[in-house]
C-alpha positions, 0 to 999 in steps of 0.5 A, a space after each residue: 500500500 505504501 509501495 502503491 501510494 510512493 509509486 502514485 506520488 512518483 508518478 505524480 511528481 513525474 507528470 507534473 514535471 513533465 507537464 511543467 515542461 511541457 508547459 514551459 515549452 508551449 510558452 516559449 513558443 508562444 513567445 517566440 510566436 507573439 515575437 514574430 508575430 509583433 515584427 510581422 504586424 510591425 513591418 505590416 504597419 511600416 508598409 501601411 504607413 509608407 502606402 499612406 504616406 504615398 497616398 497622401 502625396 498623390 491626393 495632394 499632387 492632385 488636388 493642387 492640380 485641380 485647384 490649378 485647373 479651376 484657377 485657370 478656369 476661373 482666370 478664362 472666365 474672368 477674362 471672358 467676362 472682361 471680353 464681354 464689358 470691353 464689348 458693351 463698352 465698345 464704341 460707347 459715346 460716353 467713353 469717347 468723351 471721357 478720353 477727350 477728357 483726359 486728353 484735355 487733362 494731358 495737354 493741360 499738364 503739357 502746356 503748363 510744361 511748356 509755359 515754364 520751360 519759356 519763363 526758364 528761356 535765358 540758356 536758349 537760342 532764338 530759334 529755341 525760343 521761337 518753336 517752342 512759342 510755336 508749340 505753346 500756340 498749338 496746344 493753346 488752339 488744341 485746348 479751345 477745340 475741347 474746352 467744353 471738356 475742362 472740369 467734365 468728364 463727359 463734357 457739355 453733356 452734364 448739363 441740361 438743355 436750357 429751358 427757353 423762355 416761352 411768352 404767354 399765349 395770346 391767340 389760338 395759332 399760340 397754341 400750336 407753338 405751345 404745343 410744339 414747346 411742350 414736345 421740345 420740352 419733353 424731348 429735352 427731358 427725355 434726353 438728359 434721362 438718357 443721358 444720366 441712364 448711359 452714365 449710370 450704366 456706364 459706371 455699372 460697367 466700369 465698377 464690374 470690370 474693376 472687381 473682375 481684374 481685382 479678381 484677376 489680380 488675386 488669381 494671377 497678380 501681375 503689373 499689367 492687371 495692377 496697371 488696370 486696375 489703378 486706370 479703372 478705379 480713376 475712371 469709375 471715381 470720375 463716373 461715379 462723380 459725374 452719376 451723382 451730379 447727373 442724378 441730381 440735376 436731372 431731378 431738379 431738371 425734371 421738376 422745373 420742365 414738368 412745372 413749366 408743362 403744366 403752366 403752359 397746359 394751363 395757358 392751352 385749357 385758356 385760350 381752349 375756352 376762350 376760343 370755344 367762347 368766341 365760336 359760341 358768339 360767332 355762331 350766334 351771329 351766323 345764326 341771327 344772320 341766317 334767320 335775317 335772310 330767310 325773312 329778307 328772301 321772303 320778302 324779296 322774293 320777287 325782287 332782284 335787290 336781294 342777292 346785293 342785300 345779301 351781300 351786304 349782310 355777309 360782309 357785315 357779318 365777317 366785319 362784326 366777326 373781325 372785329 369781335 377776333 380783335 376784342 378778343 386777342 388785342 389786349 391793347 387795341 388802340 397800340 394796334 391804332 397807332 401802328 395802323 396810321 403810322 402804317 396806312 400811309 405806306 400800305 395806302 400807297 402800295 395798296 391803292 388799287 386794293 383800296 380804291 375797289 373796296 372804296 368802289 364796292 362801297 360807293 356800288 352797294 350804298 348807291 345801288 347804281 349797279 346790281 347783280 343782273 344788270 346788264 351794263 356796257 364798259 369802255 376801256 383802251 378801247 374795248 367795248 364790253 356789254 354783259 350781265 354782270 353776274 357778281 359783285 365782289 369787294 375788288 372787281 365786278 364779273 360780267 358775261 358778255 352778250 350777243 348784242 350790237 355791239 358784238 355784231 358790230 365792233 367786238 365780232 366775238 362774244 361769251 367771255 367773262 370779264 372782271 372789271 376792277 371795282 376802281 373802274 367807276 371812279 375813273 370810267 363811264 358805265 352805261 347801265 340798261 337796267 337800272 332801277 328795274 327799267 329793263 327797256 331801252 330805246 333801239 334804232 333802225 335807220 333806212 336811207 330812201 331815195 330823194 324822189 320817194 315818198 317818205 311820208 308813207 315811208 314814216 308812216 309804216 315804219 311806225 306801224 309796225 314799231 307799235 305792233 312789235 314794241 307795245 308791250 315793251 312801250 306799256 312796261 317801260 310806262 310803269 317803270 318810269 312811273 315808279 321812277 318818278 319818286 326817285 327821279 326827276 324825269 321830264 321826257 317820259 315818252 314811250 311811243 315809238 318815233 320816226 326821225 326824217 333827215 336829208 342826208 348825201 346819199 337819200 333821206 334816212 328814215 331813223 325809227 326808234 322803238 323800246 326793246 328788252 335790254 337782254 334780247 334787243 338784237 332780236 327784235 332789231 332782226 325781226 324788226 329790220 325784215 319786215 320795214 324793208 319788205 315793206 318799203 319794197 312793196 310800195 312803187 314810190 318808196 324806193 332804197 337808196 344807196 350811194 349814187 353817182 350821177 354822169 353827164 352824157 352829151 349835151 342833154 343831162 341824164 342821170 345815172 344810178 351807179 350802184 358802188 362796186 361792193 353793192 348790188 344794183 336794186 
């Protein structure tokens, strides 16, 4: 049992130490294992570290690769940008001026130079001296041609145009012109708004193309980009400069056009109304006159004197419509008085004719000598005229002439309208056939018989039938001079025709007379004419007698009836 329990402890004793052992061996190797395993993790992390490291360089690299690329993107963008400006810039009225701005500025400074490089003249030639005159004289010149542009970059532009002075309107042709001022008005307003809408626009602009090469700049600094933009900021200081001067003037501006518009709108609603006013009175006197002939042609209806009344009333009518014109649009009417008699010597003289016929129409109408319908004989250089006169104007009466006998025996022509001058019954004679409504006159037909014809039944019969064919002309011709008797004194009022007897070289001439229509006593005179003379030849001792020459032949006399070459043998 002792054997057993030695044995169990050695046996014990030797697993354990065997176990320790093995124990001991397995750590070891543990260790060793941990060891090569922490150089392993330690190399591992090496070439992490390595690959990081390589990774990071490249993710730099490539990132300042792309910051570069969007630099250059940027900087082409910037520089299209500038493109575009430089464009809409391009030829921009504004920007010219403003370079004869600077170049005023630059020529200033170079005179200034040149005047003190003379005063320092006492180490120069003459010759020197005298181009260097010469020099000073061109700027000078050079300078005048632009001086609108001393002390403005936009030169005369920055001020308005001026606001004309515009007299109160006195009548309506006023308010065309007052019309045509509000529009220059309003196109001067509107050109001073563009004016300060380009100077802002333009300073816009400016200010932009200033930030984009300041842009620039910061991308990519250099002196050229730093030269521009030292340019630009002067340029946009000065337009900004000008904007606000611009802007201001253009509101005070805009105030006194819109002021001076309503003051002449009110002047127009005046004389509006006061022209409506005048039309109103002028109709009420068309109206009065309108009615004035309607009751005038009533009651001469049967009476030519109403075309001269009329007349008459018209021009009465244009008189009172003058003079109601006049009232109205002379403020100082006898200012208008003195001027028309310093001038009515001067305008009498170079309008004496005009004068003379109105002076003419008025001695026509209030003498009533001569009315429209009248039938009137004119004689001038020779001509002589009769006609109906068809109108009576305030220069000239018009007249058409007529088949008469003085067309038949003078004139050989007829129908023309001729326009007498109304001056011409100051100067001329007028023979009148119808005056005072007696619309005869006394016609003749004369008829030569032979010495040894019996003229009294010559007269006899030339009598009879001038009663058959002028009674009703002699009965008319009776009233007529019946009612002229209480305008007129008239002593020989006889109407019946009369026959004269005279001795003349070539026989005794029968002269019959007889009253005839004053429009158509060329016709009675023909049918008249036949019916004597057929009735002279019927008679045996009633024979028509022309020239005759009488021949002695031999001793005994005979006389001899030698009918002219240019008459037939009766």
């Amino acid at each position: 049992m002792k054997k057993l329990f030695t044995l169990f402890l050695l046996s014990f004793f030797i697993g354990a130490t065997l176990f320790a052992s093995q124990q001991k061996d397995n750590a070891d190797k543990k260790e060793i294992v941990a060891n090569n395993l922490k150089d392993i993790e330690k190399i591992e992390k090496e070439k992490e570290t390595e690959a990081q490291l390589k990774f990071e360089e490249e993710e730099k690299r490539r990132i300042e690769e792309q910051k570069e690329l969007k630099k250059q993107r940027k900087i082409s963008e910037l520089e299209e940008k500038i493109t575009s400006i430089d464009e809409k810039l391009k030829d921009n009225i504004l920007l010219k001026r403003y370079s004869n701005y600077n170049a005023y500025i630059k020529l200033s400074d170079e005179l200034v130079e040149l005047k003190q490089s003379a005063k320092k003249s006492s180490n120069k030639t003459e010759e020197q001296i005298h181009h260097l005159t010469n020099k000073i004289r061109i700027k000078e010149n050079e300078l005048e041609l632009i001086s609108e542009y001393k002390g403005s970059p936009i030169g005369s532009l920055i001020n308005p145009p001026e606001i004309e002075n515009y007299e109160p309107i006195q009548n309506p042709f006023g308010i065309l012109n007052a019309l045509s001022y509000i529009k220059k008005l309003e196109n001067s307003k509107k050109e001073f708004i563009a004016v300060e809408k380009g100077v802002r626009e333009v300073t816009n602009l400016l200010e932009e193309k200033l930030y984009t090469y300041l842009e620039l700049y910061n991308l990519s600094p250099n002196a050229e980009y730093k030269e521009k933009i030292n340019f630009l900021d002067k340029e946009k200081r000065d337009f900004t400069m000008v904007l606000e001067i611009v802007s201001t003037t253009e509101e005070v501006y805009t105030r006194k056009i819109e002021q001076v518009i309503l003051e002449t709108k009110s002047q127009i609603s005046i004389q509006v109304e006061k022209i409506f006013n005048i039309a109103f009175i002028i109709i009420i006197f068309f109206v009065i006159t309108f009615l004035i002939k309607m009751a005038l042609k009533k009651y001469y209806s049967q009476n030519e004197n109403y075309y001269m009344t009329n007349k008459v009333i018209n021009f009465s009518l244009v008189i009172f419509v003058l003079i109601v014109v006049l009232f109205s649009y002379i403020d100082n009417v006898s200012y208008i008085v003195t001027i028309l008699g310093f001038a009515s010597a001067g305008i009498a003289i170079a309008l004496k004719d005009w004068f003379m016929s109105i002076f003419g129409w008025l001695v026509i109408v209030t003498s009533g000598s001569i009315h429209v319908g009248d039938r009137i004989k004119v004689t001038r250089d020779g001509l002589e005229v009769v006609g109906d006169v068809l109108d009576i104007s305030l220069f000239k009466i018009t007249i058409r002439e007529d088949i008469t006998l003085t067309s038949y025996t003078v004139n050989r022509r007829t129908g023309r309208i001729f326009f007498i001058p109304n001056n011409y019954v100051f100067s001329e004679m007028i023979a009148n056939y119808t005056h005072s409504g007696l619309k005869t006159v006394w016609d003749g037909i004369d008829i030569t018989i032979t010495f040894d014809s019996n003229y009294k039944k010559a007269q006899h019969i030339a009598k009879e039938i001038l009663k058959h064919y002028s009674k009703g002309y002699t009965d008319i011709t009776r009233k007529q001079l019946s009612k002229m008797r209480s305008k007129y004194q008239l002593r020989a009022t006889g109407v019946e025709p009369r026959v004269y007897t005279f001795v003349e070289p070539y026989g005794i001439v029968i002269s019959a007379w007889y009253l005839t229509n004053s429009y158509s006593a060329l016709v009675l005179r023909s049918t008249m004419s036949p019916e004597i003379l057929e009735a002279f030849m019927k008679e045996d001792d009633i024979t028509i007698a022309y020239p005759t020459q009488t021949i002695n032949v031999g001793k005994g006399l005979q006389n001899f009836r030698t009918p002219p070459a240019d008459l037939p043998e009766v």
